[in-house]
C-alpha positions as CSV (number, residue, x, y, z in Angstrom):
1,X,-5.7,20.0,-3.7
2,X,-6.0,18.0,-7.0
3,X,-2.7,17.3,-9.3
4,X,-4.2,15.9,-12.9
5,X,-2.0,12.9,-13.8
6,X,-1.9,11.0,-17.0
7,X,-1.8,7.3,-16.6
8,X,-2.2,4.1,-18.8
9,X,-5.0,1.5,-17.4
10,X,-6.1,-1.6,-18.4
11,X,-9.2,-1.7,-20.3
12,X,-11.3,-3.9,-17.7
13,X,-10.0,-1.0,-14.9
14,X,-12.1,1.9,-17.2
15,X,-15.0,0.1,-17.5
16,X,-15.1,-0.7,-14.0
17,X,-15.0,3.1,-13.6
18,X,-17.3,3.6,-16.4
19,X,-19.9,1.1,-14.0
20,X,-19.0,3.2,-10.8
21,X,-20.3,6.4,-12.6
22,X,-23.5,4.3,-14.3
23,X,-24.5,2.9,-10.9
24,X,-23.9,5.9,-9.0
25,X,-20.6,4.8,-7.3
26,X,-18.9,7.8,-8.3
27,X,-19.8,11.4,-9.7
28,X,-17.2,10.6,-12.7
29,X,-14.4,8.8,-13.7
30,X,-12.2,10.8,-12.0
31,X,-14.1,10.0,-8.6
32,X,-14.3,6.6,-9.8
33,X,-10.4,6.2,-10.3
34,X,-10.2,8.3,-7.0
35,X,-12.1,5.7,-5.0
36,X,-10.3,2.5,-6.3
37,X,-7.0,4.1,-5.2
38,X,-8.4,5.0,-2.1
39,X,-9.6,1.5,-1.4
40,X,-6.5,-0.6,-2.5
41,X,-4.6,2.7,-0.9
42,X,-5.6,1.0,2.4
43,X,-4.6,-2.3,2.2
44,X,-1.1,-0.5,1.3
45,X,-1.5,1.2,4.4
46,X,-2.2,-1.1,6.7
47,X,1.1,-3.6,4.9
48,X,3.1,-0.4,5.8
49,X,1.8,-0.2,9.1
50,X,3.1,-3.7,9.8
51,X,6.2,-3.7,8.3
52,X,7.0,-0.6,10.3
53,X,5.9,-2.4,13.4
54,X,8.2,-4.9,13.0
55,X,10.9,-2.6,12.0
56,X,10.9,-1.1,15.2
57,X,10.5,-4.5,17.3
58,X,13.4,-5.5,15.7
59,X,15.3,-1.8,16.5
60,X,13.9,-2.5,20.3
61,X,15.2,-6.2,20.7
62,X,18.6,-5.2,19.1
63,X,18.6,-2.4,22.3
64,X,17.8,-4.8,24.5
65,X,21.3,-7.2,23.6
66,X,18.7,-10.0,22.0
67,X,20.3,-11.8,19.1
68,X,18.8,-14.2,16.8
69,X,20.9,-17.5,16.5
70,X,20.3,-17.4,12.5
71,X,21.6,-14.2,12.0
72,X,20.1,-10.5,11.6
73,X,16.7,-10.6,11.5
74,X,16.6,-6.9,10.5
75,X,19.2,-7.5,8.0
76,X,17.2,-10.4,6.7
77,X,13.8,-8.0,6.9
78,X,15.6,-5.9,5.0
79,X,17.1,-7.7,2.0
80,X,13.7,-9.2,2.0
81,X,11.7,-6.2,0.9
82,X,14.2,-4.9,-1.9
């Protein structure tokens, strides 16, 4: 299902989309915007993925009684990404 947004874009990011639609790339600007979300979407994924990963090998060595002698390193993980 489609939601229609309204956003602001950089000039260089429309005519991007405007080439996408010329050369084919896409059926419209819509598509266009669609597909460079999708594509940057999954390098945001696979970040995620990795952070999340490390999340929970931290969560596991914490179980296991493993502590690191510069402190938390979830802590540290954590103040890191806000």
């Amino acid at each position: 299902m489609s939601t229609t947004v309204s956003i602001k874009v950089r000039r260089e990011v429309v005519e991007l989309a405007d080439k996408m639609v010329r050369y084919g790339l896409a059926r419209s600007r819509s598509h266009a915007f669609n597909i460079l979300i999708e594509k940057g979407l999954n390098e945001v994924v696979r970040e995620v993925g990795f952070w999340e990963q490390v999340y929970r090998d931290v969560e596991e060595l914490e179980k296991s009684g493993f502590r690191i002698a510069h402190g938390r390193l979830s802590k540290m993980l954590e103040e890191e990404r806000h």
